[in-house]
N, C-alpha and C positions, 0 to 999 in steps of 0.2 A: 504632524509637525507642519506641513506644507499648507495645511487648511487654517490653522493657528498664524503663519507667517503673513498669509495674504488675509487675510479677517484683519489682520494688525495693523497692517498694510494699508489697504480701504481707509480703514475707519481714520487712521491716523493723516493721509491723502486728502479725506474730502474734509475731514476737519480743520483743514491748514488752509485750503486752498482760501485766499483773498484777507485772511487774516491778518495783523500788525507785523508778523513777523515775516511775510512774504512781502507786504509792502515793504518796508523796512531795507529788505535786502534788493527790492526790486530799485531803489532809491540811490542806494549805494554804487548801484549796479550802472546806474543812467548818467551819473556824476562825471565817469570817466579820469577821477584822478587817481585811480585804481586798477589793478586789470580786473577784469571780468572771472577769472581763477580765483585771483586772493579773495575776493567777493563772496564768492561759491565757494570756498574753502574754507572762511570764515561763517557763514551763516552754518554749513553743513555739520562742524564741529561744533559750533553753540547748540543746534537740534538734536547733536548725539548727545552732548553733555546732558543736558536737559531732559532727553528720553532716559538715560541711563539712570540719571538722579529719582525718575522718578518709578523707574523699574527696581529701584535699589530699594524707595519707601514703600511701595508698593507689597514688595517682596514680608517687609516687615512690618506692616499696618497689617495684612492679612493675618498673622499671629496671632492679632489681638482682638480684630474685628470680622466679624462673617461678610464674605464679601457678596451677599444680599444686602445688607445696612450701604456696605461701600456706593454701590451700585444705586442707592436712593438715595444716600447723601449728596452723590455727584449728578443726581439726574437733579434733586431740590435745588441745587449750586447754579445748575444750568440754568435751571429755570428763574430766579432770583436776578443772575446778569441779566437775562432777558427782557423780564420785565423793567430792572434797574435802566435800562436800555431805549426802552421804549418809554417809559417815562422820566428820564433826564433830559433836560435841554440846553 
């Protein structure tokens, strides 16, 4: 359980970091006509919502799909913004 938690952890940590949705609330945050709580209490419950939502589909996309396919369809996804990324301007 505890190697499951922090593997989750990690991944989901270093894939956040500097992302739109870190700026976003780093923005919010800097604005000052907010407290710095509501701020972080609002971003914190949109990341729960969001993890759950997709722990939820998750849960039942594996039903129907091996989650080797899952795993190449998200690593192809990755790759696609990326490229989509590097050549938009």
């Amino acid at each position: 359980m505890w190697a499951t938690l922090l593997s989750v952890f990690a991944t989901v940590f270093l894939a956040e970091i500097g992302d739109k949705t870190q700026l976003a609330t780093l923005l919010y945050a800097s604005e000052g006509r907010a407290s710095r709580w509501i701020v972080f209490a609002g971003s914190a419950l949109a990341l729960v919502t969001a993890a759950a939502i997709a722990t939820l589909l998750g849960s039942q996309i594996e039903r129907v799909i091996r989650p080797s396919t899952l795993k190449i369809a998200a690593g192809l996804g990755f790759i696609a913004v990326g490229v989509w990324t590097l050549l938009s301007r």
